[in-house]
N, C-alpha and C positions, 0 to 999 in steps of 0.2 A: 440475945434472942435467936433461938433457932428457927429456921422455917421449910415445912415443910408442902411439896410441891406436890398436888393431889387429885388425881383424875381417876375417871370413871367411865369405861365402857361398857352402857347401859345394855346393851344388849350379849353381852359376853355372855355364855353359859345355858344360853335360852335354848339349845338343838339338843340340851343330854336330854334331857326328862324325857321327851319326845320322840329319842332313837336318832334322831339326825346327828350326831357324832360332830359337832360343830356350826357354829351361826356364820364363815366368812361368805360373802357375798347378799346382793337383798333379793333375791329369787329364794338360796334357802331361808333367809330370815322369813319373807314372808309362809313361804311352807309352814317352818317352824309356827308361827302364828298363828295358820289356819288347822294346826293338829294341837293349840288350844299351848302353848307354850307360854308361859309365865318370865317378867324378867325376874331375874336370880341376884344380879350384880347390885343392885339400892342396898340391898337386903347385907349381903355380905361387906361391902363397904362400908355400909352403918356397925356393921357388928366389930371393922377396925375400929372404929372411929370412938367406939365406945367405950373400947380397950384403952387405945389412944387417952383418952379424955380420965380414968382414972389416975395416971401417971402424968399428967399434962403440967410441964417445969416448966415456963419461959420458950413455950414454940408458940409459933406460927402456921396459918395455913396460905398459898396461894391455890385458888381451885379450879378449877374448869368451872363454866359457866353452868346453869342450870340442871339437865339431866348427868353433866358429865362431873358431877361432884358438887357444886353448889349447893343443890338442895338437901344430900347428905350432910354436909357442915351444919347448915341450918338445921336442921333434924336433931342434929347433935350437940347445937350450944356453941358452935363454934365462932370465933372471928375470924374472918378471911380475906383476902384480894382476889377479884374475878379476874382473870389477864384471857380469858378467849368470847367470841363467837356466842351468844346463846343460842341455842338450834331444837327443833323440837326431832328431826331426824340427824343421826349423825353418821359419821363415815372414820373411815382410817386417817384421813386428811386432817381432820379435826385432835382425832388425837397428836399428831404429829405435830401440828402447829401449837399443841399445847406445850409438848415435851420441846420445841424449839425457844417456846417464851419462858419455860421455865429456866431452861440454860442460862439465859441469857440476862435472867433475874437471880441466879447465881443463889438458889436452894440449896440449901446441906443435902436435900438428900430427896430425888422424887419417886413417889409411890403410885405406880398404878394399881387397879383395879381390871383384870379382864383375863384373857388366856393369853395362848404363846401366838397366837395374830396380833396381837396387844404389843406383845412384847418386843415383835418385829418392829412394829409402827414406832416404838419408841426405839428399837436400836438401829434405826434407818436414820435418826436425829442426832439421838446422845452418843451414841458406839461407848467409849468408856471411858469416855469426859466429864463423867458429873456420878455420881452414887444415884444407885435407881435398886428400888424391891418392890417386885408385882404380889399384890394378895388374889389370891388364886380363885377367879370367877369362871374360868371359860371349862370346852370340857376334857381338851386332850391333856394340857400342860406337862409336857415333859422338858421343857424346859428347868435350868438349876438356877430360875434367877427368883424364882416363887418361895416365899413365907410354908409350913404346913397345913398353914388355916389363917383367916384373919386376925384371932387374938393374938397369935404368934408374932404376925406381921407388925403388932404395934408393939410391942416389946421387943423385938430385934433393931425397930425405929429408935426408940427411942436408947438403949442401949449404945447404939453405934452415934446418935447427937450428940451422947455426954461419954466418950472416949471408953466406952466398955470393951468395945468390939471391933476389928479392922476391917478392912476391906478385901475382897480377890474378884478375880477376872471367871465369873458364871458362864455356861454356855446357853445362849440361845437357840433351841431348836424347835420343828415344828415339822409337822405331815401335809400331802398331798390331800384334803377332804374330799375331793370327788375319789380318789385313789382309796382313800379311809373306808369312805363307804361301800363300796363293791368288796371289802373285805383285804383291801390291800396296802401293809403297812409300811409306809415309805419315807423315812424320816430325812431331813438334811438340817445339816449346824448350820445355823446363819451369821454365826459372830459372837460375839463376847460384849458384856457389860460388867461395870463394876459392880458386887453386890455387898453390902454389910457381911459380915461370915460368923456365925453361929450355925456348925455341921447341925445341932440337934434340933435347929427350927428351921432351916431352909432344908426343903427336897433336893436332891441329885437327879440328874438327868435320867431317865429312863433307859434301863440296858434291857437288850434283847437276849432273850431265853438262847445259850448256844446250840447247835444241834450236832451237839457229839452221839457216838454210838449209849455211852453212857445213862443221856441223860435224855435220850430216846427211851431205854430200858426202866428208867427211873419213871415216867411219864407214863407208860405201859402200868407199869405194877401199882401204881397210885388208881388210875383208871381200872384197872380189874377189879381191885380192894370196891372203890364205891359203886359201878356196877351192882357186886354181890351185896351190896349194902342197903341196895335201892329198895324202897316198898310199895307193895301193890297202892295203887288207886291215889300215891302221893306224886303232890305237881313239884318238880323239882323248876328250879330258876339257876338257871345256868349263864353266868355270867361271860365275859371276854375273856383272850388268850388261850395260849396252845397246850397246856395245860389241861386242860377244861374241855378243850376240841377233842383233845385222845380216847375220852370218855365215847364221846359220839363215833369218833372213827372204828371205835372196839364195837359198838352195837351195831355199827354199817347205817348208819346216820349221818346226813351230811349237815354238822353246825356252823354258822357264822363264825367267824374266826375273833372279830372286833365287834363283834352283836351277843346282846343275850336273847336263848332261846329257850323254850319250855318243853323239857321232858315229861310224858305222862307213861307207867307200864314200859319201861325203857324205850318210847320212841320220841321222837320232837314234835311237839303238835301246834308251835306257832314260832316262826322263824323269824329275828335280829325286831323283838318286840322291845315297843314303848311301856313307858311307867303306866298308861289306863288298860294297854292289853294285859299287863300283868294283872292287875287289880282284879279286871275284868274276868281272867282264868281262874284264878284262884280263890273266888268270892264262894262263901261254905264249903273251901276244901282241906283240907290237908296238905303244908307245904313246907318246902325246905328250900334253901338258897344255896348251893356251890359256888364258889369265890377262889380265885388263886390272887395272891398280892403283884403290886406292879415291880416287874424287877428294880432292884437298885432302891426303889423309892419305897415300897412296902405300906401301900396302899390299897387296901380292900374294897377299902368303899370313899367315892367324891374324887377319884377319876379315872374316866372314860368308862363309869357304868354306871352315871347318874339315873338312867332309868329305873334303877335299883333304889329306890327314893327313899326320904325316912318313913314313910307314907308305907312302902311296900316291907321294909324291914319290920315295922311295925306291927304290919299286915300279919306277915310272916312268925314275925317270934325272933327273939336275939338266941332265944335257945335252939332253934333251927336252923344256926347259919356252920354250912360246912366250909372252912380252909383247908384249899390243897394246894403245896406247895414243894418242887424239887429241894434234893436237897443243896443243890450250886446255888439254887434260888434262894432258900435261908441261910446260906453261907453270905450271901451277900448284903444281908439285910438283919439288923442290930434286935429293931422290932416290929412290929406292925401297928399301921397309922389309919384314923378313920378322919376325915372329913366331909360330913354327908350336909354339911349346914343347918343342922339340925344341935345345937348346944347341947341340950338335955339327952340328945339320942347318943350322940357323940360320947357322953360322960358316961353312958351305960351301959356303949359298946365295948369301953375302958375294962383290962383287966388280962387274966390269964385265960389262953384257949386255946385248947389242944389243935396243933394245924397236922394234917396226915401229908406226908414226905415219901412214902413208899405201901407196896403192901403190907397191910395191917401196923405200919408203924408209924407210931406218932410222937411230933414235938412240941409242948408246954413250951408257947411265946406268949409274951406281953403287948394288948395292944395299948399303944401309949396316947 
């Protein structure tokens, strides 16, 4: 019997929709809250779980008590042992006592649920004394200790319980969010965990765009190309990254760097907007999405521009979604990956799509 060790932070992921760029602290949680923010993580941990539960061989679960996994097991048929606290508010403390009792109940292998705050909390316990893979709920995760999505997450689980797959030393990393937000990107490693290792279903840490003369020049001529591309009386959604900023810095527009903002007639007419200001902008108009993937990870959509919802892709049209991307940038990156939490949306956004790399030049990628 294998078992596995299973928590949930319930609030992980609740600040993208919203524009808050992260939930750590309860001042933004409440924020987050009062600008109508939905939790995300039930949802996504059930959709492990459920993965899980198709291939389910002789495991076990141990869970967090009530919101922090219990009620997803139940939801899902599962049998389990509670070993924490039930809490109707929870904290970092809670997770962390969770990941201490799990050690020490000597789980093949624990799975969180949350972002790279998550991740901290459990490698402030375990460091890389026990097998651990987070299914990716929160909104920055650059971290390489994450799944590509939750069904991912239970089949790289259950892979590595019956000796498919080994283990290596992930990096845990993670941003300053008061620094995030003012549009300033600040990343530090915090250490390493053991992770299961299947390169094509776990993420890579996130690398940042270099800024050579090069690929300054590459950056320019991508930006000039959609410019002349733009059309009158269309609301363009201009997602995060520097990529995407060039654009605005070419029209003499100042953009959010780690915000999306909304171009109308080449100017910005709502700055580092939530998933209802978009809604709200674009309701009987004409729209288009601009997206550059995340480096290294090759991520368009479900992370750090969740306010990009399946709600507003929808909105929008799959056939109105424009990728720009350097070309160091697709050198680095195999294909392009969506996880919006949306299943169905997910498998539609599947497929080949031309991404623009320079002016007027484009590359037919796969998103997988």
């Amino acid at each position: 019997m294998k078992t596995i060790g299973f928590v949930v932070n319930p609030i992980a992921g609740m600040g993208g929709a919203v524009g808050l760029k992260g939930t750590d602290g309860q001042e933004i949680l409440k924020k987050a809250i009062s600008l109508g923010a939905k939790a995300i993580a039930p949802a996504r941990a059930e959709e492990f779980l459920s993965e899980l539960k198709l291939m389910k061989r002789g495991i076990r679960l141990i869970a967090g008590s009530g919101i922090m996994g219990e009620e997803e097991a139940k939801n899902q048929g599962f049998s389990f042992l509670v070993i924490s606290e039930r809490k109707n508010i929870t904290t970092a403390e809670d997770t962390k006592a969770f990941g201490k009792s799990a050690y020490e109940k000597n789980v093949d292998v624990l799975v969180f649920c949350g972002g790279d705050g998550t991740a901290r909390d459990i490698l402030d316990v375990v460091d890389t004394k026990m097998p651990v893979l987070g299914v990716p709920t929160g909104v920055k995760m650059q971290s390489a200790v994450f799944a590509v999505n939750p069904r991912a997450a239970a089949r790289i689980v259950m892979r590595y319980l019956f000796n498919e797959i080994p283990l290596r030393e992930a990096e845990v990393m993670d941003v300053d969010e008061e620094a995030y937000r003012r549009g300033e990107l600040s990343s530090k490693l915090y250490g390493y965990m053991l992770v299961p290792y299947e390169p094509r279903l776990i993420q890579t840490s996130k690398l940042a765009s270099p800024s050579t003369e090069i690929e300054i020049r590459n950056q320019a001529g991508i930006a000039i190309y959609i410019i002349e591309e733009m059309k009158k009386n269309v609301i363009y959604v201009v997602g995060p990254g520097t990529t995407t900023r060039t654009i605005a810095d070419l029209l003499d527009e100042k953009k959010t760097l780690l915000g999306t903002d909304l171009f109308l007639n080449k100017k910005i007419i709502a700055h580092d907007v939530n998933e209802k200001q978009i809604l709200k902008n674009i309701e009987e108009k004409n729209a288009k999405i601009i997206i550059t993937p995340i480096g290294g990870q090759g991520f368009i959509f479900g992370r750090g521009n969740q306010q990009i919802s399946p709600v507003v892709i929808r909105k929008v049209g799959v056939d109105n979604i424009i990728v720009i991307a350097t070309k160091h940038k697709m050198r680095e990156i195999q294909n392009l990956r969506v996880d919006t939490g949306d299943v169905e949306l997910d498998n539609e956004l599947k497929g080949n799509i031309n991404v623009i790399i320079d002016y007027r030049e484009k590359r037919t990628t796969e998103i997988e």
